[in-house]
PDB file of N, CA, C and O in Angstrom:
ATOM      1  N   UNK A   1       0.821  -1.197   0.000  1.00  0.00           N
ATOM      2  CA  UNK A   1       0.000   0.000   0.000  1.00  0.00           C
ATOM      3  C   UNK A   1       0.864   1.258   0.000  1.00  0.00           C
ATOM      4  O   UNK A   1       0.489   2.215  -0.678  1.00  0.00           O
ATOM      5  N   UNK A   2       1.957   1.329   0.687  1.00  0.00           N
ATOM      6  CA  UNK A   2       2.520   2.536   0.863  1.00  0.00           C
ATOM      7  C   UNK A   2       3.725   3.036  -0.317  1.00  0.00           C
ATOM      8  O   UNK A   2       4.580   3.900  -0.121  1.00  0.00           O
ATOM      9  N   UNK A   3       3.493   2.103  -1.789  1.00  0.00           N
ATOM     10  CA  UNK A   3       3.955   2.162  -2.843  1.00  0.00           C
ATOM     11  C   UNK A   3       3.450   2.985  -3.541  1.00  0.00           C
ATOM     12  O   UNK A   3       4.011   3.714  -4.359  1.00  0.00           O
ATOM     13  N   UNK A   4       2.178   2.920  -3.225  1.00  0.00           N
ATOM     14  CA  UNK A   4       1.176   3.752  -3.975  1.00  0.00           C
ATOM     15  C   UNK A   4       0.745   5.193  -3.587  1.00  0.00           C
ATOM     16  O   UNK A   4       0.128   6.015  -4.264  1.00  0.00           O
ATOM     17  N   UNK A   5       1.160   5.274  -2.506  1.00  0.00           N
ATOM     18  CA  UNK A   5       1.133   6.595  -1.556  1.00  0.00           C
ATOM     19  C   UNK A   5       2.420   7.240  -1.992  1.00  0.00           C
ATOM     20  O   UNK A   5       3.503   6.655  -1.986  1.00  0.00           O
ATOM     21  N   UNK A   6       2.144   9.041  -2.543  1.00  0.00           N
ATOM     22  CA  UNK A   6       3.036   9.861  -2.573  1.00  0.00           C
ATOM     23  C   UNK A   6       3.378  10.403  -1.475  1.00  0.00           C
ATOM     24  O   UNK A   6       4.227  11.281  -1.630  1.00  0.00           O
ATOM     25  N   UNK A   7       3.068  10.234  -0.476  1.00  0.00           N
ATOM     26  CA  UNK A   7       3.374  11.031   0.979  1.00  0.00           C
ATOM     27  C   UNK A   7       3.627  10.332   2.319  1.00  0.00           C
ATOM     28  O   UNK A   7       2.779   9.525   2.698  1.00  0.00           O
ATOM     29  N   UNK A   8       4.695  10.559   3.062  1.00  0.00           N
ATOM     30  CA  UNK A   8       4.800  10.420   4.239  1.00  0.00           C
ATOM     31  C   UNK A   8       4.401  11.262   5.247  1.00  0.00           C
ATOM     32  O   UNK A   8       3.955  12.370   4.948  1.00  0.00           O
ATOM     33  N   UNK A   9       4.504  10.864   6.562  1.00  0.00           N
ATOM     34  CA  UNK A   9       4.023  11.146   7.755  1.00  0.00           C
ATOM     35  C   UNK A   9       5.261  11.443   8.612  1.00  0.00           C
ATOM     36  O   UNK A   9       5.893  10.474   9.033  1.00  0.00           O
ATOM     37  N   UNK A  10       5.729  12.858   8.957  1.00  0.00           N
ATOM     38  CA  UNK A  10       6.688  12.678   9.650  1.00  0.00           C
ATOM     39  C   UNK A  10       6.950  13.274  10.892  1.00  0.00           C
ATOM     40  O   UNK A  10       6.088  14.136  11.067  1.00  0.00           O
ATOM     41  N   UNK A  11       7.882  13.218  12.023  1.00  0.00           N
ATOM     42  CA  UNK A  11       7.839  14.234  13.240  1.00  0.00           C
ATOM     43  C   UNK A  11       8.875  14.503  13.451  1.00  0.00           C
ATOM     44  O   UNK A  11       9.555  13.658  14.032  1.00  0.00           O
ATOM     45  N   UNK A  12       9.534  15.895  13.057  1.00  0.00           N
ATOM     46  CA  UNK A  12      10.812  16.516  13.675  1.00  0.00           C
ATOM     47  C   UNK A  12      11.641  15.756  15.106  1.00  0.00           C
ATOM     48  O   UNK A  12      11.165  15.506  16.213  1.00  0.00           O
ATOM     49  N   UNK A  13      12.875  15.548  14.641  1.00  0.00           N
ATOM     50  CA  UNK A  13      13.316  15.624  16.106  1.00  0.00           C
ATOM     51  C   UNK A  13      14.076  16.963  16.384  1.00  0.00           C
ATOM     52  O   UNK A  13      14.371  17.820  15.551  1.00  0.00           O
ATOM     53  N   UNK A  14      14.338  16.968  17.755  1.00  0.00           N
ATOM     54  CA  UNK A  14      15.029  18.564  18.236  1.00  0.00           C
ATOM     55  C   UNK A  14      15.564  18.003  19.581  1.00  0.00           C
ATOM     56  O   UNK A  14      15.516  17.029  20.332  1.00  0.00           O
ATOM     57  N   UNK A  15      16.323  19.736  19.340  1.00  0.00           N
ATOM     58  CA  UNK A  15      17.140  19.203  20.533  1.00  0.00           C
ATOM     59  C   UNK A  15      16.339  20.096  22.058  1.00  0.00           C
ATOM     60  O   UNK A  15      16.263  19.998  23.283  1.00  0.00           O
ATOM     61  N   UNK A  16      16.015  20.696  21.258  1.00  0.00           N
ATOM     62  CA  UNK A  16      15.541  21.410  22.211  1.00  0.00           C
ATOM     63  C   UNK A  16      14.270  20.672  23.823  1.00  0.00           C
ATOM     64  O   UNK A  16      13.211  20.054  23.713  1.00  0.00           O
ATOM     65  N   UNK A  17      14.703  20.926  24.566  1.00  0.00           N
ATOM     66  CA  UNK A  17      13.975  19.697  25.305  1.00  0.00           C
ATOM     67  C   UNK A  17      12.628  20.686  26.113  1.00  0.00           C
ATOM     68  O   UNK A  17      12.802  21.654  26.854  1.00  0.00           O
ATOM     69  N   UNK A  18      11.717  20.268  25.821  1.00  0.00           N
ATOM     70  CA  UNK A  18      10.558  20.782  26.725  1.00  0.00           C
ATOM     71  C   UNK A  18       9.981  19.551  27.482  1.00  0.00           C
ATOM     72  O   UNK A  18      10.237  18.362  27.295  1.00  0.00           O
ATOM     73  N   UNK A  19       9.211  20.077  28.307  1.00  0.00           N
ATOM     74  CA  UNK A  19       8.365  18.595  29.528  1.00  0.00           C
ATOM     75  C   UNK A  19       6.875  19.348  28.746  1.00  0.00           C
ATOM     76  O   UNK A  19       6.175  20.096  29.429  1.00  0.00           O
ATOM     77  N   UNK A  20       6.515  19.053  27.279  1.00  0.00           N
ATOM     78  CA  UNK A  20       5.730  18.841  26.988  1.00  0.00           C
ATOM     79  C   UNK A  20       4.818  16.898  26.766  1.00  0.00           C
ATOM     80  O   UNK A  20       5.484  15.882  26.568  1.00  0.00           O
ATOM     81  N   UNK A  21       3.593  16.917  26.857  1.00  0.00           N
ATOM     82  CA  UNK A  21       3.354  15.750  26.669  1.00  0.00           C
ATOM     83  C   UNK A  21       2.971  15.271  25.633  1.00  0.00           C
ATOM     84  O   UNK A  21       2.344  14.220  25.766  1.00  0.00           O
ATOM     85  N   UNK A  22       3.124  15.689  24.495  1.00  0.00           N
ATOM     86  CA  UNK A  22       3.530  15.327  23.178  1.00  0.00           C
ATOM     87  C   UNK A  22       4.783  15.109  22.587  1.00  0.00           C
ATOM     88  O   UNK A  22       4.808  14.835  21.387  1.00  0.00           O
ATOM     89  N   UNK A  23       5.823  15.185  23.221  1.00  0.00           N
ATOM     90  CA  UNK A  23       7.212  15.099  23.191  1.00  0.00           C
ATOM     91  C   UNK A  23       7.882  13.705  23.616  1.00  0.00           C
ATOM     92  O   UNK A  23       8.390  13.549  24.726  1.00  0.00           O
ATOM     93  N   UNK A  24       7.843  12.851  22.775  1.00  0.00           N
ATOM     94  CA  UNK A  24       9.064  11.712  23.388  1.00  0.00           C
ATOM     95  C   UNK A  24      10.484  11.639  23.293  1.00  0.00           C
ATOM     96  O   UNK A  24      11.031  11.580  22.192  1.00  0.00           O
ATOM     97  N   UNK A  25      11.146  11.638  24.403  1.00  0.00           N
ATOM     98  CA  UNK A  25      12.779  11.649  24.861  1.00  0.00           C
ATOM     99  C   UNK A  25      13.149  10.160  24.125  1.00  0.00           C
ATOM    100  O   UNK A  25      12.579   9.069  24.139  1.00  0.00           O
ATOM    101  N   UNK A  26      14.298  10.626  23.524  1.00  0.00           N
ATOM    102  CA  UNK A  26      15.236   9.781  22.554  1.00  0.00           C
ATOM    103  C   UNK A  26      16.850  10.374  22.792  1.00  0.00           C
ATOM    104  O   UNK A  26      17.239  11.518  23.030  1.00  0.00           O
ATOM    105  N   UNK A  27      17.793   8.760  22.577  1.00  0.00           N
ATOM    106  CA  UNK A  27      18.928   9.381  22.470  1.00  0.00           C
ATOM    107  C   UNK A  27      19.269   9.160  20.958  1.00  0.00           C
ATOM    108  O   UNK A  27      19.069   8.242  20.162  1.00  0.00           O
ATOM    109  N   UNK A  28      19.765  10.175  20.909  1.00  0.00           N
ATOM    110  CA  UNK A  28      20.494  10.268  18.965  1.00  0.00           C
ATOM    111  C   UNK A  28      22.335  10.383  18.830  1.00  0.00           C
ATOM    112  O   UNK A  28      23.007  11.414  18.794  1.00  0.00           O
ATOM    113  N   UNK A  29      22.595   9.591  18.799  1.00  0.00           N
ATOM    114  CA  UNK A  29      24.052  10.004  18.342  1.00  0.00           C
ATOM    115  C   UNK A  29      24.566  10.486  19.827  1.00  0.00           C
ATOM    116  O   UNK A  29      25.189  11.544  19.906  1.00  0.00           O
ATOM    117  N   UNK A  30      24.304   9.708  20.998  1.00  0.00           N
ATOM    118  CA  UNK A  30      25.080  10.058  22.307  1.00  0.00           C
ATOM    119  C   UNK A  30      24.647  11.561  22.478  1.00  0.00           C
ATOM    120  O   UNK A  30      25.403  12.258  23.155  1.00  0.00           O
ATOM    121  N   UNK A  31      23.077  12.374  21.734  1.00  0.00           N
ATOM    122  CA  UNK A  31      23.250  12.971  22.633  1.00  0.00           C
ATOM    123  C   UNK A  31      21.284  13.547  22.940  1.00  0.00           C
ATOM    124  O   UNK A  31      20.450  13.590  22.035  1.00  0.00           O
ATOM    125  N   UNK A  32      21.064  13.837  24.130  1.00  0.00           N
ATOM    126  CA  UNK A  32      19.514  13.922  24.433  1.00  0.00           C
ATOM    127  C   UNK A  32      18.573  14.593  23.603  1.00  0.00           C
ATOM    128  O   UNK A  32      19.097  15.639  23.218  1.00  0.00           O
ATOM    129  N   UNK A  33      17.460  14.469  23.168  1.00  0.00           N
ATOM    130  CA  UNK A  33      16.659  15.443  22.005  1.00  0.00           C
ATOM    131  C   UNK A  33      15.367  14.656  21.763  1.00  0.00           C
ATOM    132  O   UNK A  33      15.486  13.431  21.798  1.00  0.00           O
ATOM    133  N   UNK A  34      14.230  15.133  21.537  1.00  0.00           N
ATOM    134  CA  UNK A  34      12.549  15.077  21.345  1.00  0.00           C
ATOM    135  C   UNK A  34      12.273  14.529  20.078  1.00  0.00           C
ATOM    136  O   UNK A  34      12.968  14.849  19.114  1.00  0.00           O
ATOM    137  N   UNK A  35      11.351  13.751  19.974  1.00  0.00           N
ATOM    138  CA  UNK A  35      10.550  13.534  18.564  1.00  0.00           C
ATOM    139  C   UNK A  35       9.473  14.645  19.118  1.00  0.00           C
ATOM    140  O   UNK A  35       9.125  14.673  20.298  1.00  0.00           O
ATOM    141  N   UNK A  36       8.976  15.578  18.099  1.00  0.00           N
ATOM    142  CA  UNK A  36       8.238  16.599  18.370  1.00  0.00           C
ATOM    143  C   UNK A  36       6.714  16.227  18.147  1.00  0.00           C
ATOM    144  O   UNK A  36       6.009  17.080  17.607  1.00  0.00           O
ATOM    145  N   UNK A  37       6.247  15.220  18.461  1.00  0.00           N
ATOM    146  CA  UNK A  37       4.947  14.841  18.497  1.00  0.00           C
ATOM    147  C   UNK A  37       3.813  15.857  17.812  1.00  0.00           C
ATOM    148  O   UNK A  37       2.911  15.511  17.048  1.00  0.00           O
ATOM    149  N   UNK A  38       4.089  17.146  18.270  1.00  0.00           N
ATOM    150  CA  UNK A  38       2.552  17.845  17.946  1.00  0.00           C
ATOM    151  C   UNK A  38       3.275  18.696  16.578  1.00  0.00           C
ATOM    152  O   UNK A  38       2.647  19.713  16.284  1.00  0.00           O
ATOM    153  N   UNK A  39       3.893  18.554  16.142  1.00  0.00           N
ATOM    154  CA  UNK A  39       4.723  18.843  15.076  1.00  0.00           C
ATOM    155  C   UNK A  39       4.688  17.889  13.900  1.00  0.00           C
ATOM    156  O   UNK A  39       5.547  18.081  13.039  1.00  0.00           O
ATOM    157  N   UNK A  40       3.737  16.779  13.705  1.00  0.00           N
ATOM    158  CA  UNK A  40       4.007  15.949  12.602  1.00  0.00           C
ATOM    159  C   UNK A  40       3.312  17.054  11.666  1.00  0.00           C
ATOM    160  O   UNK A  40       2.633  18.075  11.769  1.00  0.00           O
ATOM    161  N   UNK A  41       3.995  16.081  10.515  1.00  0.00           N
ATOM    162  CA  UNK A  41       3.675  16.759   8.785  1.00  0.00           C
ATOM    163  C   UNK A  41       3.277  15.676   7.766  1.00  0.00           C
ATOM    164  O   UNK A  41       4.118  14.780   7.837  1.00  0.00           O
ATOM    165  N   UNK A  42       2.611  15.477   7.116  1.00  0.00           N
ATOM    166  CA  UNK A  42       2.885  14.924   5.873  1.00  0.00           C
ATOM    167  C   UNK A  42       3.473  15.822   4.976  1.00  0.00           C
ATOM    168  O   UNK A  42       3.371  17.038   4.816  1.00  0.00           O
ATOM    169  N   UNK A  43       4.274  14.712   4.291  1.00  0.00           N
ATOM    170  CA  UNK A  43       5.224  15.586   3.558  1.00  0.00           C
ATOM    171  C   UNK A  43       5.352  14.649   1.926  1.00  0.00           C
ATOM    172  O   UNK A  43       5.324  13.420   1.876  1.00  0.00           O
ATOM    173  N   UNK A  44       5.500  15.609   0.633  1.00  0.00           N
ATOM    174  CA  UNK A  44       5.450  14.245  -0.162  1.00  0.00           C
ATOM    175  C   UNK A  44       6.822  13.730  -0.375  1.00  0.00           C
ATOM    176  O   UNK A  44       7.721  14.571  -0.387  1.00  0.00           O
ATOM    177  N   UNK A  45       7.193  12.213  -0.582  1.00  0.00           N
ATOM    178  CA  UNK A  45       8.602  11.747  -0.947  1.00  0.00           C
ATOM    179  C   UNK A  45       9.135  12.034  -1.429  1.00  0.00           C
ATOM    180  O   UNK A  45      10.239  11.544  -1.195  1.00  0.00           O
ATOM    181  N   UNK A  46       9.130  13.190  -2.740  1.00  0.00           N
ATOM    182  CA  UNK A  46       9.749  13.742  -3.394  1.00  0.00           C
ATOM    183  C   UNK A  46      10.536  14.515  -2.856  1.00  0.00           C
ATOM    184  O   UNK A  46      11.748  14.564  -3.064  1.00  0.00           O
ATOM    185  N   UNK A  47       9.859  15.237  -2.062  1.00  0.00           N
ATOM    186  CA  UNK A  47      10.486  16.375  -1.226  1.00  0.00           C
ATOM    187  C   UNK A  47      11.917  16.332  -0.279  1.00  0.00           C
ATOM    188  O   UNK A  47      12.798  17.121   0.064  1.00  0.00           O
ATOM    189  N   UNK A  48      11.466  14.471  -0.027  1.00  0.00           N
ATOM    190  CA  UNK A  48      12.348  14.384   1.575  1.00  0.00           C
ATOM    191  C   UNK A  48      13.549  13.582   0.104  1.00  0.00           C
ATOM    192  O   UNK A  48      14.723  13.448   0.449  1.00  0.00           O
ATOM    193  N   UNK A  49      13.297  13.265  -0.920  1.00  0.00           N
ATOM    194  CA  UNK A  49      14.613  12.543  -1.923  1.00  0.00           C
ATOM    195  C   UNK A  49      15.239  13.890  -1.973  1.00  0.00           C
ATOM    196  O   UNK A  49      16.275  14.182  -1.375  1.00  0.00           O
ATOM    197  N   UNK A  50      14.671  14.547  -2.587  1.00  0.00           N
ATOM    198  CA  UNK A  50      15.524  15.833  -2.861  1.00  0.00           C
ATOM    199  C   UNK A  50      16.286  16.409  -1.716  1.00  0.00           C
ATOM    200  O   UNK A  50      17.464  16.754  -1.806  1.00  0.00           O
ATOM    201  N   UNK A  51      15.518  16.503  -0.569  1.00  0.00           N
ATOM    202  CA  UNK A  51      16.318  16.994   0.151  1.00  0.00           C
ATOM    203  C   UNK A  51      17.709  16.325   0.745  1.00  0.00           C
ATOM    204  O   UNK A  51      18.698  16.893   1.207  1.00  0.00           O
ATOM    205  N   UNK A  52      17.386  14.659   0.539  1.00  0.00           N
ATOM    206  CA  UNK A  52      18.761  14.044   1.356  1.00  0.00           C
ATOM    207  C   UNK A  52      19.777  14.050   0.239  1.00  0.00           C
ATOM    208  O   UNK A  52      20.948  13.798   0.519  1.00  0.00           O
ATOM    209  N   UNK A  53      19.368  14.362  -1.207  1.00  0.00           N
ATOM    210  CA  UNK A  53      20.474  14.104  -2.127  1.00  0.00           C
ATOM    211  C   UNK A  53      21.224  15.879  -1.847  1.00  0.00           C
ATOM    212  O   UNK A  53      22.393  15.832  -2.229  1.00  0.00           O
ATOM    213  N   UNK A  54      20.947  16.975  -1.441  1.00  0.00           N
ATOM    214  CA  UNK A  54      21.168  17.829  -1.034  1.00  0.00           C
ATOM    215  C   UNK A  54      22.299  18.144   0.254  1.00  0.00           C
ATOM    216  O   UNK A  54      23.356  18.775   0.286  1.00  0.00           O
ATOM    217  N   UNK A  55      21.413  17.272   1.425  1.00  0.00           N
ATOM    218  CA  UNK A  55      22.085  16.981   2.454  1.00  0.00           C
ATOM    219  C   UNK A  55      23.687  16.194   1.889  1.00  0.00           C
ATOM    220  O   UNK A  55      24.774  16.637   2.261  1.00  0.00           O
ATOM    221  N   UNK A  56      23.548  14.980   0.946  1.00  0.00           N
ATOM    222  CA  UNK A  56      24.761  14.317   0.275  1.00  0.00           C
ATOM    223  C   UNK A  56      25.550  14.922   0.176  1.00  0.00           C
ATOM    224  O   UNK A  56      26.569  14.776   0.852  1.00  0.00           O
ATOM    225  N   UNK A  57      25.392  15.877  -0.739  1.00  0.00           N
ATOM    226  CA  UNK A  57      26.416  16.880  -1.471  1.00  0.00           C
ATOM    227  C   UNK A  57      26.785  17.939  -0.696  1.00  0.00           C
ATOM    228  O   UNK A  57      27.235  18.933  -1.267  1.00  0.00           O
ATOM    229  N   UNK A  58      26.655  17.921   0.822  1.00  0.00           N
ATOM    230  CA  UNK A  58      27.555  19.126   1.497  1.00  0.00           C
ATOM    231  C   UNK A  58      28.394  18.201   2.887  1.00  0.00           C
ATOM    232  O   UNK A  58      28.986  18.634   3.876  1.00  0.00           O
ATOM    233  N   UNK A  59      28.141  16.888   2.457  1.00  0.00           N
ATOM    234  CA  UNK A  59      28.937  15.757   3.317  1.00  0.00           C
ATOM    235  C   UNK A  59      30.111  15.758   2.507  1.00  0.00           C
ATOM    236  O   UNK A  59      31.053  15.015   2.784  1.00  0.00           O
TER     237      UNK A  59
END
């Protein structure tokens, strides 16, 4: 099903830490930061390809 779907569902992480209750605590890379719960998006796949081939090219 999700072949056929142009869009994902996604939720920022941050570092920024609030004691909100939409916020779940995660460690990333040794260091503390939020999935931003009340912050999801759909977003379409196109968007998030382009952007990591972007992200690529300044690695």
């Amino acid at each position: 099903m999700s072949h056929n779907i142009n869009t994902v569902i996604i939720a920022p992480m941050t570092s920024s830490i609030k004691k909100y209750p939409t916020r779940v605590p995660i460690e990333f890379q040794g260091k503390k930061k939020q999935i931003a719960l009340d912050q999801i998006r759909t977003v379409d796949k196109v968007r998030l390809i382009k952007n990591r081939a972007i992200e690529e090219e300044h690695i």
